[in-house]
LUMTI-959309 format. One record per residue (C-alpha): residue in one letter; x, y, z. Coordinates in pm, whole numbers, plus 50000, padded with zeros to 5 digits. Example, Ala and Ser with C-alpha at 12.3 -4.5 7.8 and 13.67 -1.06 7.14 Angstrom:
% LUMTI-959309
- A,51230,49550,50780
- S,51367,49894,50714
***
This chain:
% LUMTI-959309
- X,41757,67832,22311
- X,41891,68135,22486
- X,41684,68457,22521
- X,41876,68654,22310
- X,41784,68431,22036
- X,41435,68448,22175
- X,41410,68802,22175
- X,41625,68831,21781
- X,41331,68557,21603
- X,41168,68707,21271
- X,40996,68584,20994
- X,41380,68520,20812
- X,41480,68304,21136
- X,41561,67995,21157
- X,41344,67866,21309
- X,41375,67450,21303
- X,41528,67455,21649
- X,41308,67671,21768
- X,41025,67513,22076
- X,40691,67692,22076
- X,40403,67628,22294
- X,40114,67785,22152
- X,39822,67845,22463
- X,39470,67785,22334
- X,39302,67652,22029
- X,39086,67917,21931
- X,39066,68071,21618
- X,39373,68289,21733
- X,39575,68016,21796
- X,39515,67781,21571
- X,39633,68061,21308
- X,39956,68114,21534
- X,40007,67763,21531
- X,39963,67709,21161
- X,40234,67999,21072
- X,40483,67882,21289
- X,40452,67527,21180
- X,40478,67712,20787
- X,40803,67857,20917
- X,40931,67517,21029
- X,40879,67566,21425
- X,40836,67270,21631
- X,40482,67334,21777
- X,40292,67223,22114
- X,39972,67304,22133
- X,39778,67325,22456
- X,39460,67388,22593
- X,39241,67284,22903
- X,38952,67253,22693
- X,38889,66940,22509
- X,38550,67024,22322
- X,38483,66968,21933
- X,38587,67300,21837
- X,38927,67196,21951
- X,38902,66853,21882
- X,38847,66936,21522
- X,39156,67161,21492
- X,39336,66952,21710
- X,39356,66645,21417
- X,39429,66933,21154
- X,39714,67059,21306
- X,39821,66714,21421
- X,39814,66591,21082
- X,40096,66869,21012
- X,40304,66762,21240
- X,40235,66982,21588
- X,40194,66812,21934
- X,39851,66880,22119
- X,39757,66824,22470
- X,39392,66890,22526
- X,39214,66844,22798
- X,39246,66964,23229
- X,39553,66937,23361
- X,39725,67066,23017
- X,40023,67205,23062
- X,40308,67350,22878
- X,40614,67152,22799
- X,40939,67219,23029
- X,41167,67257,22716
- X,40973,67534,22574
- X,41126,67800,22427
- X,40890,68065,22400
- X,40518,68073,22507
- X,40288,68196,22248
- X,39932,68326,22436
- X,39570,68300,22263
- X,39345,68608,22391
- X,39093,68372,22532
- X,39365,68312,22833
- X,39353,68520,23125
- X,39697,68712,23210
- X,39676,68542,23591
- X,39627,68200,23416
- X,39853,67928,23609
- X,40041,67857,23248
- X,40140,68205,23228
- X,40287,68202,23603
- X,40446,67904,23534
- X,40594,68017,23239
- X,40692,68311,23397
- X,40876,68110,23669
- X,41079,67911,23438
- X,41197,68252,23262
- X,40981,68153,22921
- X,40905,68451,22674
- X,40576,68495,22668
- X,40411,68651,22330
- X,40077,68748,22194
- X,39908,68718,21906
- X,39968,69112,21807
- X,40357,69014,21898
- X,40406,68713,21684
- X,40220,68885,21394
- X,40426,69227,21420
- X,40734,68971,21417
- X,40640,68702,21124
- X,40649,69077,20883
- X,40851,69113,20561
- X,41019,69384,20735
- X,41032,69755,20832
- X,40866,69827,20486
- X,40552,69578,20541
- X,40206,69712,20544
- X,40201,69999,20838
- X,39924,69923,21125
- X,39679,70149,21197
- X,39520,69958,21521
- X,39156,70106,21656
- X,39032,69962,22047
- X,38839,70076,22293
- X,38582,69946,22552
- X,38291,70052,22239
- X,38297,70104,21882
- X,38620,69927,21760
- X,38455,69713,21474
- X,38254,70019,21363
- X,38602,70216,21355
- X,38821,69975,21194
- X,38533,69889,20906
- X,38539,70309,20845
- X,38905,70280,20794
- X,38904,70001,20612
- X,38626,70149,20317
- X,38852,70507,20363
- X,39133,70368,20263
- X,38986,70143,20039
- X,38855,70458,19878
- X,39151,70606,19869
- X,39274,70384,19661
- X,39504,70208,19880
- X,39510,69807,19890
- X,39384,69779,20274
- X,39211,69500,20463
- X,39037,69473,20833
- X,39216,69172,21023
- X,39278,69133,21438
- X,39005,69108,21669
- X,38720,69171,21394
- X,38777,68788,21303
- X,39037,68794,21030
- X,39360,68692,21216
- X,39611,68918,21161
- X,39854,68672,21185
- X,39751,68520,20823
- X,39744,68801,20672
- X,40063,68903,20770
- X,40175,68571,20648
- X,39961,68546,20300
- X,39855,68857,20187
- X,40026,69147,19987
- X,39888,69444,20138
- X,39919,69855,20180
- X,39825,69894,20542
- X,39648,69708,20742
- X,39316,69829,20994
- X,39366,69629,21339
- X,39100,69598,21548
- X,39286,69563,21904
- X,39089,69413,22171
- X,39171,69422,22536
- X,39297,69048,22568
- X,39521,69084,22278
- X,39743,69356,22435
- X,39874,69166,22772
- X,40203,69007,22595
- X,40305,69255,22346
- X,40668,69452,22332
- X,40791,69512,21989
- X,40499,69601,21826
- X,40521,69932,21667
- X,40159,70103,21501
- X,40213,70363,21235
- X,39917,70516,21424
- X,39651,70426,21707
- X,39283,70498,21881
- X,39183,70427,22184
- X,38813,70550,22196
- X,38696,70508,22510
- X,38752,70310,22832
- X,38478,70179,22999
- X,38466,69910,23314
- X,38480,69575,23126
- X,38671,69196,23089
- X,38717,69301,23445
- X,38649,68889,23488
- X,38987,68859,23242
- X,39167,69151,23386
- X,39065,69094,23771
- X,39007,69476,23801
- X,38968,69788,23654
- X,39350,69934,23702
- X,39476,69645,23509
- X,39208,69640,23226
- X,39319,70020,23151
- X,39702,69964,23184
- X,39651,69714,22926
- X,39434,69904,22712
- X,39674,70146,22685
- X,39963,69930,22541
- X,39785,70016,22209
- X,40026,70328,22201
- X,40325,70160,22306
- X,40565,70278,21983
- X,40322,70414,21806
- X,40492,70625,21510
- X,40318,70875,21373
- X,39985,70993,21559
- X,39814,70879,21916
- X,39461,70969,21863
- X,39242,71019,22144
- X,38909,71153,22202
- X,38883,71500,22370
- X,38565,71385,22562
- X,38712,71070,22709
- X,38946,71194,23008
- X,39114,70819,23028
- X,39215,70820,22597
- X,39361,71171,22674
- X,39547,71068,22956
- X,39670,70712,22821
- X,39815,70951,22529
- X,39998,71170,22787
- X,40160,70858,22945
- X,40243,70689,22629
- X,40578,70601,22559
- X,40592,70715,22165
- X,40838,70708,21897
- X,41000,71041,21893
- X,40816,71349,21681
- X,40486,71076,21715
- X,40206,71367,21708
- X,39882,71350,22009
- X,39582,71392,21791
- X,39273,71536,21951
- X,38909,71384,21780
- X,38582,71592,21917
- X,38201,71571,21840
- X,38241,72005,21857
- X,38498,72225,21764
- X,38846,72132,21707
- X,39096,72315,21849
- X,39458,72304,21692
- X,39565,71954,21641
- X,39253,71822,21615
- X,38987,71708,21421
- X,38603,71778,21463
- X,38239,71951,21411
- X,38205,72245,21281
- X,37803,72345,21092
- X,37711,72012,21003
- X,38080,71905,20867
- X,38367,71679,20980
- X,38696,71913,20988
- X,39050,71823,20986
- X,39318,72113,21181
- X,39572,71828,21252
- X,39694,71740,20933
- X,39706,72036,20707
- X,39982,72296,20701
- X,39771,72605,20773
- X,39624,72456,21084
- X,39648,72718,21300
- X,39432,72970,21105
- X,39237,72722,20872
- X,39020,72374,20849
- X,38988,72118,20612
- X,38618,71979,20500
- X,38669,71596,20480
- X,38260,71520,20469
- X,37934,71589,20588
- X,37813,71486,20911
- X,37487,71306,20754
- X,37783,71140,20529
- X,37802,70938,20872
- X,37557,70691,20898
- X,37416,70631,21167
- X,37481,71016,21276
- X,37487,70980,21630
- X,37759,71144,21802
- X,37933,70864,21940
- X,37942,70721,21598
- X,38028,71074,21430
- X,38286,71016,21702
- X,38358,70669,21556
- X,38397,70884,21173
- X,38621,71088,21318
- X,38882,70845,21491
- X,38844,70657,21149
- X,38951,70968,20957
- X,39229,71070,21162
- X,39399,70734,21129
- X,39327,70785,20775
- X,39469,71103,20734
- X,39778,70991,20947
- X,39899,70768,20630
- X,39814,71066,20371
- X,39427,70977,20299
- X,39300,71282,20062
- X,39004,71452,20208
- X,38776,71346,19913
- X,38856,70976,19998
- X,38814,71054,20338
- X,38368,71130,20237
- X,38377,70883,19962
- X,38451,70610,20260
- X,38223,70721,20488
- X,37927,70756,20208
- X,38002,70360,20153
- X,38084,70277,20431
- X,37830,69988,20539
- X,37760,69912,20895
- X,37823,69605,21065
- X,37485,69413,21180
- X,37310,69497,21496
- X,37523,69826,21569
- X,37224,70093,21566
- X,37040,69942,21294
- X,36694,70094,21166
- X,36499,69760,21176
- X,36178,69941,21040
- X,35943,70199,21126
- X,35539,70222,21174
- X,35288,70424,21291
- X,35568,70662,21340
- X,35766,70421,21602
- X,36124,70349,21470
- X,36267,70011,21566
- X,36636,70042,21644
- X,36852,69677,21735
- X,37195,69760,21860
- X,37221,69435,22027
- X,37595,69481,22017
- X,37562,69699,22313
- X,37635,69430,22589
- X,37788,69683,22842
- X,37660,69994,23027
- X,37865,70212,22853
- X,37749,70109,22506
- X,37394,70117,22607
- X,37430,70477,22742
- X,37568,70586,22418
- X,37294,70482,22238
- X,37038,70580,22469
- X,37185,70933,22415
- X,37131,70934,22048
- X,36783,70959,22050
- X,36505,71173,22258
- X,36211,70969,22311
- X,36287,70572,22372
- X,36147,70274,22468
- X,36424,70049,22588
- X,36476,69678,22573
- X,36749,69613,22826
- X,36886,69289,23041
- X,37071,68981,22976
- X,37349,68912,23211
- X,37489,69197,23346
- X,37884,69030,23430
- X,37851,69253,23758
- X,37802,69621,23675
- X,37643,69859,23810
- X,37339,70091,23588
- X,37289,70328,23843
- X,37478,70579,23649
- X,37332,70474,23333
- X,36979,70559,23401
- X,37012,70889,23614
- X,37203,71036,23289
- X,36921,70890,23049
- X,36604,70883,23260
- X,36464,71194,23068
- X,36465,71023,22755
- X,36295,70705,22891
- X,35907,70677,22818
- X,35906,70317,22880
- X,36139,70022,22954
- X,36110,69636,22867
- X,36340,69404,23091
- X,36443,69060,23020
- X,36726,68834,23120
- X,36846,68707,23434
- X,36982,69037,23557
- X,36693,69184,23504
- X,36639,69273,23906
- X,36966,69467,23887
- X,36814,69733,23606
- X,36488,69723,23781
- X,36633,69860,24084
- X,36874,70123,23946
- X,36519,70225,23780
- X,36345,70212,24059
- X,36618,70474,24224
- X,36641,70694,23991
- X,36333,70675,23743
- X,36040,70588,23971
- X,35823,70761,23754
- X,35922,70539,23382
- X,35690,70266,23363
- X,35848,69911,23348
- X,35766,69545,23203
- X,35929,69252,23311
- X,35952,68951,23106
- X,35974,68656,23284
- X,35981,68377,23057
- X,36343,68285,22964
- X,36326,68104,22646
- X,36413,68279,22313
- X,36050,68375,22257
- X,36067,68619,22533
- X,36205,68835,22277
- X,35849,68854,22051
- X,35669,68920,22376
- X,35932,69229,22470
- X,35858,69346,22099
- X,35485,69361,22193
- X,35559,69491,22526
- X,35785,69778,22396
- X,35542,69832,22117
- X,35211,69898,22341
- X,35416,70120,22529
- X,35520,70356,22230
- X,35385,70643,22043
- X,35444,70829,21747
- X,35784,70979,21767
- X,35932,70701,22002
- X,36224,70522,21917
- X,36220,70109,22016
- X,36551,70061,22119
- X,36715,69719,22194
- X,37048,69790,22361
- X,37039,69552,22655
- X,37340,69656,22846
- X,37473,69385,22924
- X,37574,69010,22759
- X,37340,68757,22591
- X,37439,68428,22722
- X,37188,68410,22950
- X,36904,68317,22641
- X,37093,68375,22342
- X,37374,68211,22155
- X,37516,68574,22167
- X,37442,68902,22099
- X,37375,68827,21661
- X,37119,68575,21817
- X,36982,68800,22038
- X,36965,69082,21766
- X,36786,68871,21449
- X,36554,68730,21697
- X,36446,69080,21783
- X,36441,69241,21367
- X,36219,68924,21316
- X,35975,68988,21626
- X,35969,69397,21488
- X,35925,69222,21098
- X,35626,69048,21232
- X,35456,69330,21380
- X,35533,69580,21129
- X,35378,69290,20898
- X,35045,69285,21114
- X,35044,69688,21084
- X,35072,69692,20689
- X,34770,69422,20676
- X,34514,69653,20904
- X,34286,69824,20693
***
């Protein structure tokens, strides 16, 4: 097929000549897989893994007609026509040279979805990423537009491929949570608006290094139609908005936990203000909610609010709907969850915290902490980390097999915190940090798990890691209520 018929393929193709190699069997790509056999494509799947996950969707798709080579030593098919790239894949994979060499389009997930739309008038795409806080974002802008009335729906890297619901579902606009791996192959997507939150070091084992995990982070703005939302505090968002390559009159939008200046949205006496998209903006502000409407209201996820709300009000969101979203909004598990309090010690599990960055965030929302940290700490660095949060720190629990690597950036630059190690390494190490954490608290203290770093170490993953800790805090908070 030549590449001009390549680059032309829609949903309205025809697409019966058309050779696809789809490149890993994930979720991701057994939904590519399934749309393109829907549209009549004839499908290769591949992947070097051979395990029962893909085993299983291996037969299903089989059944329906695709080809599937599992196993090492997979590789694509010479006749391929175009190359279609699960997230799980690193960009420097062999496949994706190869491909590369033998001139073979290569798309991603976000590509093939943006393509396999009804058309310019499908659902718009308002796409949230960022090192921390993307499924808290897109889940705010899903129950805000929700609120508003609007027919929306949370699909993309939150676990609802986007890819079926472009292909099944009748829909307003759409919330896409955009992670990192997703953005590598992408050209013709074009958002109605986009967020990039922060930018932290991280999937530097998928991107090889920091330069290329940022470049490709900032492909979220790539066409983007409307608005480019940044945050004011985060000097890599501002600066991936500057660089962006927009569709003309597409307006920078500025989100910050104080003020807003012009163009922006913000703080101002305990409310969330909008001076971007109002016509008096120069002189005025518009109330869109409280900041205790924000739950949990610590700034980085007042910060998360106000991302949401700007991508809201980008599509024409009424203020009102804007508060009504937030007010029912409900988190998502083990993101700065109140687990239970006693004795006046609050038990906090953001589990979901499995990089420095996130950690520090949380750290920062609360004065007094006991901190439950370690796992595996996919080679970063904490010395940062702790000198910006050691005066918060009355105590620290570590656990994992990383654990050396916190107690060291500890030992630098808070000599004076006192420190447990646990050394056991089953999943019961979590009930003895609990009880470690716990003798180390007092009234006023906050018990904070937000390891820093990833649970694979001990846990099945960080949902694992975070129930196992809410039932270890259940138990003691049991024990308290039975004292007399």
């Amino acid at each position: 097929m030549s590449a001009p018929a390549v680059a032309s393929l829609g949903r309205d193709s025809e697409w019966s000549a058309v050779r696809v190699s789809v490149l890993g069997l994930g979720m991701a790509g057994f939904s590519c897989a399934d749309a393109l056999m829907q549209l009549g494509a004839q499908v290769t799947v591949v992947d070097e893994m051979d395990g029962d996950a893909q085993g299983e969707r291996a037969e299903i798709l089989g059944s329906l007609g695709a080809s599937v080579l599992l196993g090492p030593g997979s590789h694509i098919p010479a006749e391929t026509d175009v190359v279609v790239a699960s997230p799980g894949i690193r960009p420097s994979s062999a496949m994706f040279t190869r491909a590369r060499q033998g001139h073979i389009p290569i798309w991603g997930e976000l590509e093939l979805a943006w393509r396999l739309r009804r058309g310019p008038a499908d659902a718009p795409w308002l796409c949230v990423t960022g090192t921390n806080g993307k499924t808290t974002t897109t889940l705010m802008l899903e129950s805000i537009l929700a609120a508003s009335g609007a027919k929306a729906v949370a699909a993309g890297n939150i676990g609802n491929p986007l890819v079926d619901v472009v292909m099944h579902d009748h829909v307003d606009v759409i919330a896409v949570e955009v992670g990192a791996p997703q953005l590598p192959f992408v050209t013709s997507m074009s958002p109605w608006a986009a967020v990039c939150l922060n930018i932290a070091p991280d999937h530097l084992d998928h991107f090889e290094n920091f330069t290329n995990y940022l470049a490709t982070k900032e492909r979220v703005f790539h066409q983007c139609q409307v608005a480019a939302v940044y945050v004011v505090e985060e000097d890599h968002t501002r600066a991936m908005v500057e660089r962006a390559d927009v569709v003309e009159g597409c307006r920078a939008i500025g989100v910050t936990i104080g003020i807003p200046g012009v163009g922006m949205l913000g703080v101002v006496d305990e409310y969330l203000v909008d001076r971007a998209f109002i016509e008096n903006r120069r002189e005025a502000a518009q109330e869109l909610a409280r900041v205790d409407d924000v739950q949990p209201a610590a700034p980085h996820n007042v910060v998360n609010a106000l991302a949401a709300a700007a991508l809201a009000r980008s599509y024409g969101v009424e203020p009102t709907a804007v508060q009504e979203g937030l007010r029912g909004f409900t988190p998502a598990p083990h993101r700065i969850a109140d687990v239970g309090e006693a004795g006046g010690v609050r038990f906090v599990d953001d589990s979901k915290a499995t990089n420095a960055h996130a950690a520090e965030m949380s750290l920062r929302a609360y004065p007094s902490i006991v901190w439950i940290a370690g796992g595996m700490a996919k080679g970063q660095e904490f010395d940062d980390l702790v000198r910006g949060v050691a005066d918060r720190l009355t105590g620290v629990v570590l656990m994992g097999v990383d654990a050396p690597v916190l107690a060291t950036a500890l030992a630098r630059h808070a000599p004076d915190v006192p420190v447990i190690t646990i050394h056991r390494t089953d999943t019961g190490a979590m009930s003895e940090a609990v009880a470690s954490a716990v003798s180390m608290a007092s009234p006023g203290v906050v018990v904070l798990l937000a390891p820093g770093c990833a649970s694979w170490d001990m846990f099945d993953d960080y949902t694992h890691r975070g129930r196992l800790f809410a039932d270890a805090v259940h138990q003691h908070l049991a024990q308290v209520a039975k004292r007399p």
